[in-house]
C-alpha positions as CSV (number, residue, x, y, z in Angstrom):
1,X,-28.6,-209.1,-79.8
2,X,-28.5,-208.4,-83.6
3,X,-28.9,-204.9,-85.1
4,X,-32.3,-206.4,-87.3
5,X,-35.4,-205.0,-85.8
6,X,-38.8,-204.5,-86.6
7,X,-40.0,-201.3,-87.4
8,X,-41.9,-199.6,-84.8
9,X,-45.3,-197.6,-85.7
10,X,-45.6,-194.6,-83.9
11,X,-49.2,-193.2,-83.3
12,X,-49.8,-189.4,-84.1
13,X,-51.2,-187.9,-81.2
14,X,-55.1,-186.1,-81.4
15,X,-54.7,-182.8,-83.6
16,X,-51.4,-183.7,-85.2
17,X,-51.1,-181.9,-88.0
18,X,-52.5,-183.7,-91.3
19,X,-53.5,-183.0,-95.2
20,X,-56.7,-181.4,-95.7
21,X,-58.5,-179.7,-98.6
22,X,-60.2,-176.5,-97.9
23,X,-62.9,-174.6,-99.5
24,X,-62.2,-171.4,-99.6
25,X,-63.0,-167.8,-101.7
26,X,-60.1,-167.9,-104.3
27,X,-58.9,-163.9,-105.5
28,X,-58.1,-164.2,-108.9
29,X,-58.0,-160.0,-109.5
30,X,-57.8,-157.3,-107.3
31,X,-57.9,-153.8,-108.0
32,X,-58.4,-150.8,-106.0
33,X,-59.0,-147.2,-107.0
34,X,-59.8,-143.1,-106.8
35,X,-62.8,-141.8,-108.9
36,X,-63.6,-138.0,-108.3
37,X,-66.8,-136.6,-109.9
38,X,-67.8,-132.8,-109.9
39,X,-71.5,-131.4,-109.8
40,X,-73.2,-128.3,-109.6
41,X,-76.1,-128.7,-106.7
42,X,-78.8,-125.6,-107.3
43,X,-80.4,-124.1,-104.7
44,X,-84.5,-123.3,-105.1
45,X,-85.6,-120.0,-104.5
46,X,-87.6,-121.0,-101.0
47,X,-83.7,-121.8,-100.3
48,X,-82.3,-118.8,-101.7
49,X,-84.5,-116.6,-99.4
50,X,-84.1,-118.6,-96.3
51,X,-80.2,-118.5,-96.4
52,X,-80.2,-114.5,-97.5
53,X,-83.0,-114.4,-94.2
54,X,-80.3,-115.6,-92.4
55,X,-77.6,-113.8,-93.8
56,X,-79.1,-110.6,-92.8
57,X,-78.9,-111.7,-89.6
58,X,-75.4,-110.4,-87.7
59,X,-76.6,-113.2,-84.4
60,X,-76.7,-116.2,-87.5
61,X,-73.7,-115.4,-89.5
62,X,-71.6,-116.2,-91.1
63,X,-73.3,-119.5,-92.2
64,X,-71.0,-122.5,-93.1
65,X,-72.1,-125.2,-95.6
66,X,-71.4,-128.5,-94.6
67,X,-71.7,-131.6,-97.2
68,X,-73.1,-134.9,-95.9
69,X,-71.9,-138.5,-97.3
70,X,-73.2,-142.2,-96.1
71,X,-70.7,-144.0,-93.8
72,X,-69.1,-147.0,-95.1
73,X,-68.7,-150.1,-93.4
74,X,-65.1,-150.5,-92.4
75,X,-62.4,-152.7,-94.4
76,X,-62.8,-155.5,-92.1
77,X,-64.5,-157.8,-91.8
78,X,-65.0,-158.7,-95.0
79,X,-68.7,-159.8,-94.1
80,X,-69.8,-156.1,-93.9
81,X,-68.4,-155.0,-97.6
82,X,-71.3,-157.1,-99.2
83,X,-73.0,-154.6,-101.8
84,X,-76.7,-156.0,-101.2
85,X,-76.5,-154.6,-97.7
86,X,-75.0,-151.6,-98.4
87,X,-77.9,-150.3,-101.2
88,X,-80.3,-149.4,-98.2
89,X,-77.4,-147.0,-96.9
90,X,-77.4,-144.3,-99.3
91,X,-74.7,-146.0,-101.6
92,X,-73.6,-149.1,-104.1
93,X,-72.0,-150.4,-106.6
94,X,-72.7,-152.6,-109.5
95,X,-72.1,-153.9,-112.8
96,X,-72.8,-152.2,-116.0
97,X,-73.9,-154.4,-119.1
98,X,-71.7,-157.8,-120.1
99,X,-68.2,-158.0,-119.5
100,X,-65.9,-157.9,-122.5
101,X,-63.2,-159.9,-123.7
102,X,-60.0,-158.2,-124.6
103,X,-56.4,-158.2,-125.2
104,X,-53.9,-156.0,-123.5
105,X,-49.9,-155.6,-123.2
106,X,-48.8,-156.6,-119.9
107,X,-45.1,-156.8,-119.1
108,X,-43.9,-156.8,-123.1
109,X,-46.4,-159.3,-123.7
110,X,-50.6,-159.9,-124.5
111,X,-52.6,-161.4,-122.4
112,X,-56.4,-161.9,-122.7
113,X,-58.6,-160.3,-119.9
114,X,-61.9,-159.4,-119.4
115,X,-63.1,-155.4,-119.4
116,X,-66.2,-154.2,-117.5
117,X,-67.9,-151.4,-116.9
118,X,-69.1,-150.5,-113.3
119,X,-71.4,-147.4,-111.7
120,X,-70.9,-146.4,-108.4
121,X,-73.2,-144.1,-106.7
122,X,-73.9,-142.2,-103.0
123,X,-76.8,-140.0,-101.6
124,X,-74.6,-136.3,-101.0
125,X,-76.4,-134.1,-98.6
126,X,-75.6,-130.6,-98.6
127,X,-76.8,-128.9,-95.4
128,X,-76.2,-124.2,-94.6
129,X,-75.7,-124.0,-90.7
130,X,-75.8,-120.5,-89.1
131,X,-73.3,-120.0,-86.1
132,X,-75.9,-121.7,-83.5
133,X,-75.5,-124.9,-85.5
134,X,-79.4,-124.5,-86.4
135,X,-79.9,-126.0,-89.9
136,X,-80.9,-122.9,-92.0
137,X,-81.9,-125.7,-95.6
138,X,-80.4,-128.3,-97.1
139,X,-80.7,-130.3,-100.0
140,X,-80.1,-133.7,-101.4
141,X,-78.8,-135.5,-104.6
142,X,-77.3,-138.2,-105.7
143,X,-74.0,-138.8,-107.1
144,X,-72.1,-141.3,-109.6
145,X,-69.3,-142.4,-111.4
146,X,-69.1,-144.8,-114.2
147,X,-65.4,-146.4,-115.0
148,X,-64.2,-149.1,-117.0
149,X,-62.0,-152.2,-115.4
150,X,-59.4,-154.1,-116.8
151,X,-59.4,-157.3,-114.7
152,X,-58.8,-161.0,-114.7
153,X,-62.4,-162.4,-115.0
154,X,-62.8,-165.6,-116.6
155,X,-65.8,-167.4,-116.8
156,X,-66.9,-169.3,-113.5
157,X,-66.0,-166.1,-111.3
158,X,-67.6,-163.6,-109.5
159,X,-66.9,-159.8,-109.5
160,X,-67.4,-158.0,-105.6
161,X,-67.3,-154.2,-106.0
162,X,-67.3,-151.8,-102.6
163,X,-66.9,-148.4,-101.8
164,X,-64.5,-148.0,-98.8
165,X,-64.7,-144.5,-98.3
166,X,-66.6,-141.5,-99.8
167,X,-64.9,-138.0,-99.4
168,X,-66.7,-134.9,-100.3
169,X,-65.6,-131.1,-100.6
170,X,-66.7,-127.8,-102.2
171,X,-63.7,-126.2,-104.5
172,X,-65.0,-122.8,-103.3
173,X,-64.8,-122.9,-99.6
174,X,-67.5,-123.6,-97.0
175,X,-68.4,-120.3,-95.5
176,X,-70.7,-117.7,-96.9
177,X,-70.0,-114.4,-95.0
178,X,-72.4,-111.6,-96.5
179,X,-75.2,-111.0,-99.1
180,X,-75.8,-111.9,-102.4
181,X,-75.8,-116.1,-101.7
182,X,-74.6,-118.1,-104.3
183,X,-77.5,-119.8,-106.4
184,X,-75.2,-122.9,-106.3
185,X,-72.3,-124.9,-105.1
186,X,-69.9,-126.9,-106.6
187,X,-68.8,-130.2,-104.9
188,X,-66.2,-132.9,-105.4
189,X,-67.2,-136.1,-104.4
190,X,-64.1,-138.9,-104.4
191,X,-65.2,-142.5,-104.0
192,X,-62.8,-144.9,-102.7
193,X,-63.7,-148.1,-104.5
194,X,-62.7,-151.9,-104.2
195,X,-62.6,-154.4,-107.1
196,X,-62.4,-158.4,-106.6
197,X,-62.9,-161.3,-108.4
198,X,-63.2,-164.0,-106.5
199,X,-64.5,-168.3,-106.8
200,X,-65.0,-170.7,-104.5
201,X,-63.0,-173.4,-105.0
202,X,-61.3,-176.1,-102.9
203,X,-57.6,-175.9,-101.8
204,X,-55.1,-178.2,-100.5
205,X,-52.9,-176.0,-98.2
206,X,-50.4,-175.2,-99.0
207,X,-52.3,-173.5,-101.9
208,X,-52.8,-174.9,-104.6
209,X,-56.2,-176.9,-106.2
210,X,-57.0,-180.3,-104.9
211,X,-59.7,-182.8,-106.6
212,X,-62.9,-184.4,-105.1
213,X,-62.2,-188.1,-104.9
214,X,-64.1,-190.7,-106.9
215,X,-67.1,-192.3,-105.8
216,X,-65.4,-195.7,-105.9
217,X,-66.6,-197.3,-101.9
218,X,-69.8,-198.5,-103.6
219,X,-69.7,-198.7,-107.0
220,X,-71.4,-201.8,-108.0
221,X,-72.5,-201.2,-111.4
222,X,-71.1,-199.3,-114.8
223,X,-72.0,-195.6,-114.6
224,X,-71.6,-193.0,-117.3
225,X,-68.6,-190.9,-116.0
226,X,-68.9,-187.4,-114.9
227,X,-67.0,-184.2,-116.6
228,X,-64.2,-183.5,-114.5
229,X,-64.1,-180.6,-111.9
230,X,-61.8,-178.1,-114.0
231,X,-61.5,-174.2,-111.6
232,X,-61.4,-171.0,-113.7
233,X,-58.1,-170.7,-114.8
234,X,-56.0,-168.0,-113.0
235,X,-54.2,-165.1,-114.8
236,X,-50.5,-165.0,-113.4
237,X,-49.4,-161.6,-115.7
238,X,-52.5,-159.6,-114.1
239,X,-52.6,-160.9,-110.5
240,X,-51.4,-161.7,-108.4
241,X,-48.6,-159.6,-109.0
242,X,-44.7,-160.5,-107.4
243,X,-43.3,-159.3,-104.2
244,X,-40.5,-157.4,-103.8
245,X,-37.3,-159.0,-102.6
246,X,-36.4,-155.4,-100.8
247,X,-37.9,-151.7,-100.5
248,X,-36.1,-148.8,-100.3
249,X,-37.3,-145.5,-99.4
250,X,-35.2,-141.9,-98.5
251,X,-34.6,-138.4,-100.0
252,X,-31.0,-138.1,-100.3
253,X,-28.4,-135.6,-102.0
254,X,-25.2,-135.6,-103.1
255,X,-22.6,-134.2,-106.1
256,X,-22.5,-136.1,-109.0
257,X,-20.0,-138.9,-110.0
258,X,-16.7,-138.9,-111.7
259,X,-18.3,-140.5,-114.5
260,X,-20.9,-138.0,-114.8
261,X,-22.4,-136.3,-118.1
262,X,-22.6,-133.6,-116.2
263,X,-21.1,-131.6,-113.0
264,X,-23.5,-130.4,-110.4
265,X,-25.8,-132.1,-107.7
266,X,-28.2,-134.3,-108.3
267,X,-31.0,-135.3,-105.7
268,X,-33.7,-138.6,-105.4
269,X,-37.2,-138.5,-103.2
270,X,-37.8,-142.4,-103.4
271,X,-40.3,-144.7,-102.5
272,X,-39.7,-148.0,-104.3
273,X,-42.1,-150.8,-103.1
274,X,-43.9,-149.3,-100.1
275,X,-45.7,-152.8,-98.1
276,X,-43.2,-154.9,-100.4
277,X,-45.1,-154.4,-103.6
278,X,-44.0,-152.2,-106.2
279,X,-47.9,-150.8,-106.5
280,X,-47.7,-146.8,-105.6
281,X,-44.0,-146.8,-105.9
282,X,-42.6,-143.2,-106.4
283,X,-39.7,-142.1,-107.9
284,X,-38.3,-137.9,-108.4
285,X,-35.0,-136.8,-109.5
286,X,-33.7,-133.2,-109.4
287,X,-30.4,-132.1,-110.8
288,X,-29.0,-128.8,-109.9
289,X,-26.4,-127.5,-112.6
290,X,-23.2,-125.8,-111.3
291,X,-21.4,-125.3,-114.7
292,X,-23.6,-123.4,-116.4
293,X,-21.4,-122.6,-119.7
294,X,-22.3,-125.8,-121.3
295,X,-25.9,-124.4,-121.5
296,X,-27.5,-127.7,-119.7
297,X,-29.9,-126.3,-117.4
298,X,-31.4,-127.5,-114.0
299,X,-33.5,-130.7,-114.6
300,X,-36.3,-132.3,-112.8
301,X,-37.8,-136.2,-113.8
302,X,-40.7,-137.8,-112.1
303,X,-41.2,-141.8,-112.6
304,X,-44.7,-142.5,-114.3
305,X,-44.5,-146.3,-114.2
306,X,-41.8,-149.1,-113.1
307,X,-40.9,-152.5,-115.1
308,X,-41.8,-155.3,-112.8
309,X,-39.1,-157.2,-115.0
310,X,-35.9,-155.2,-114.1
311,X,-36.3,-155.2,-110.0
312,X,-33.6,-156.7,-108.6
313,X,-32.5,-156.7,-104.6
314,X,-28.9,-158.1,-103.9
315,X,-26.6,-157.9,-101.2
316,X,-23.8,-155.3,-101.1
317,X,-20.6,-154.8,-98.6
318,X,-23.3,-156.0,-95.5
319,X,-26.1,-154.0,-96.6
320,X,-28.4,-154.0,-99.3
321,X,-28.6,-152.7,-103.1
322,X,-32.0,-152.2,-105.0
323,X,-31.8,-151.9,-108.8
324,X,-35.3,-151.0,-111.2
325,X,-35.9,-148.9,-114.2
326,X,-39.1,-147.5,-115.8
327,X,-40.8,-144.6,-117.6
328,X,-41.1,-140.9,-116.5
329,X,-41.4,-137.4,-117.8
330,X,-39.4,-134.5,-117.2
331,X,-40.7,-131.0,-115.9
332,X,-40.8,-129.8,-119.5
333,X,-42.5,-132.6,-121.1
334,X,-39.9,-135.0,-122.6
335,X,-40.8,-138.7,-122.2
336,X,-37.6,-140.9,-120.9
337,X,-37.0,-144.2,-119.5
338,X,-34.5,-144.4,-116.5
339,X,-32.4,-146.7,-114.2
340,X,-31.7,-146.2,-110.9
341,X,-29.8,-147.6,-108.3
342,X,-28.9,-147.4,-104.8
343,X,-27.0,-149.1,-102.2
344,X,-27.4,-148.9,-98.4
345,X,-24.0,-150.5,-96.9
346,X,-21.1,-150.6,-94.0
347,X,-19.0,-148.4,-96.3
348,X,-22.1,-145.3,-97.0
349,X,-25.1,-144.9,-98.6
350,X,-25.3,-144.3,-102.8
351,X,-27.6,-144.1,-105.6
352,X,-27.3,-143.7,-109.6
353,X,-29.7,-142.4,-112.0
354,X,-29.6,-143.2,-116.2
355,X,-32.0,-141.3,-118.0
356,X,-32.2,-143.0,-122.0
357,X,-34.4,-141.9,-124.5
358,X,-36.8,-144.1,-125.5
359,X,-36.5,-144.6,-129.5
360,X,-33.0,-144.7,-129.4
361,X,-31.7,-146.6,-126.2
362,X,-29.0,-143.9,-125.6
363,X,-28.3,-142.3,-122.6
364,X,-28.7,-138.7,-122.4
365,X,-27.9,-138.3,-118.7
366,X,-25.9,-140.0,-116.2
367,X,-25.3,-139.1,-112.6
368,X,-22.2,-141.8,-112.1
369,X,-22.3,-143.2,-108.5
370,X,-23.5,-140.4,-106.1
371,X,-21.9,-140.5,-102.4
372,X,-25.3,-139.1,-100.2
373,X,-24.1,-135.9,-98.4
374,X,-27.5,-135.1,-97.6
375,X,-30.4,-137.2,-96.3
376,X,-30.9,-140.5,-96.1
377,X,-31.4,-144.1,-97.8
378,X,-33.1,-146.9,-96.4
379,X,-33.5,-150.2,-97.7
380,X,-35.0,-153.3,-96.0
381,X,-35.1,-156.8,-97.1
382,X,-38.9,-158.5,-97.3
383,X,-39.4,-162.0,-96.4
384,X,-41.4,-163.1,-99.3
385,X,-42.8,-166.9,-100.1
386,X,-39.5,-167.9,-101.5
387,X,-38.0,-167.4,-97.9
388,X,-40.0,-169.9,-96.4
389,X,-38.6,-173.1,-95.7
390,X,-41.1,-176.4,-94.8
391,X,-40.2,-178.6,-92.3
392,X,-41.1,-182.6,-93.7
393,X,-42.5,-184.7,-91.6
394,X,-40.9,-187.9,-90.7
């Protein structure tokens, strides 16, 4: 019997996995954000008298003012964020005007986006409550913010707004004790907003665009083609924006280096890419000077913003070592880019902070490596899309 064979189909059983092309809501920006807004609500005079009527009252006081926002649908599911259904609740959101095109530096480099201005508003209901919980007046207003967004939003997209949350307190406190009542209150109302763009638009999983196929089954005379179907083009410098390969987070301590500019003890409160995203990453430094002759004094720096560009995760003696730099302030004002480093190994747990002045590139402070004697550093790999490995089919 000779080793020549035929080759032998195999069937695919029911619900094998298969290509398909998907239709799906494609996010092409995503921004989310805090907007506080003060205002000055007035009391009438019929209110005036009825709160002083109850403040006279020792069985009613003292009275406590309690302010009154709409509930929000919750985060999920995505169904129940849907702006038309939410105007009928007390709050919405929506566009202001035409969007705008612009051109902004992103990452050392200009991009074109779109800016757009949106208004976001709530019905705020202040109600006085004596100590019964009997409603003494109220009153109602509404609230708004307007803000301006940066945000990939070409042509052929749609723009979802949402409040998640609306918070609301009074800067003076809640309680009015005794006689004369205050002809007004101030309130801070903070509305937790949402910000997609979004497009339908068919994918082939896994992700990226697939085309319709021609109508060629029963084509039996010359048409005049169709325009191709062409998606609205993505914006790769805006969003999405990269993972992280690792996070670290920690407040640790320690004396500085050999290589030092200067002797004393230098500490780090970190939080570099919380969720493996270096979005609301936080960075503080604190050096405490020991030899005070060279008139250097104690020094504090806070990060303002980190360089996508410059993370780097690597690994180091069985552990992990995290490397990024940015822009920060110190406590008195001076602008300085920084590196830092820090290492969470077999052998101990380290960190190292630069801090160069901006025109000139030169480094005015140096920690050297820094041996933690206090605290503690963590740092965690994050399994990110290059991780993933896809098995072929045979």
């Amino acid at each position: 019997m000779g080793n020549s064979h035929k080759h032998r189909h195999i069937p695919k059983a029911s619900n094998s996995l298969q290509d398909e092309c998907i239709r799906v809501p494609k996010v092409y920006d995503w921004v989310t954000d805090t907007l506080t807004v003060t205002r000055n609500l007035m009391f009438s005079n019929k209110q005036l008298e009825e709160i002083e009527n109850a403040l006279e009252d020792p069985a009613r006081r003292p009275l406590r003012v309690v302010c009154k926002t709409p509930k929000t649908p919750p985060l999920f599911p995505l169904t129940n964020s849907d702006p038309n259904l939410c105007e009928e609740k007390g709050f919405y959101c929506e566009q202001v005007g035409e969007k705008r095109n612009v051109t902004v530096p992103i990452n050392g480099e200009f991009v074109d986006a779109q800016l757009v201005d949106l208004i976001f508003t709530a019905d705020v209901g202040l109600e006085v409550i004596d100590r019964n919980g009997h409603i003494v007046t109220k009153l109602n207003t509404d609230v708004c913010a307007l803000e301006s967004f940066v945000l990939c939003y070409p042509d052929g997209t749609d723009l979802l707004c949402r409040v998640s949350k609306i918070l609301c307190r009074m800067s003076c406190g809640s309680l009015l004790l005794n006689r004369p009542a205050p002809s007004s209150i101030k309130v801070e109302v903070t509305f937790c907003v949402d910000v997609q763009v979004e497009a339908e638009v068919k994918l082939e999983v896994l992700a990226k665009f697939c085309s319709p196929r021609n109508n060629d089954i029963e084509a039996t005379e010359d048409v005049e083609l169709c325009p191709p179907i062409e998606f609205p083009k993505q914006c790769p410098d805006i969003f999405p924006r990269p993972n992280c390969e690792c996070s670290a987070r920690g407040e640790a301590s320690g004396r500085t280096g050999r290589d030092a500019t200067e002797q004393g003890r230098a500490g780090i409160d970190a939080d570099i890419c919380p969720n493996c995203s270096l979005v609301d990453s936080i960075f503080e430094f604190t050096f405490d000077d020991t030899d005070t002759s060279d008139g250097l004094k104690d020094l504090n720096f806070f990060a303002t913003s980190f360089d996508q560009e410059s993370l780097e995760c690597s690994e180091c003696d069985g552990g992990l070592k995290l490397i990024v730099s940015g822009e920060g302030r110190t406590n008195k004002g001076h602008r300085l880019d920084f590196n830092l480093a820090m290492v969470d190994s077999n052998f101990g747990k380290q960190f190292q902070v630069q801090l160069i002045e901006e025109r000139t590139g030169e480094i005015v402070f140096d920690t050297g490596i820094v041996d933690v004697t206090e605290g503690n550093l963590n740092i965690e790999d994050c399994v990110t899309f290059k991780d993933l490995r896809v098995k072929k089919t045979v």
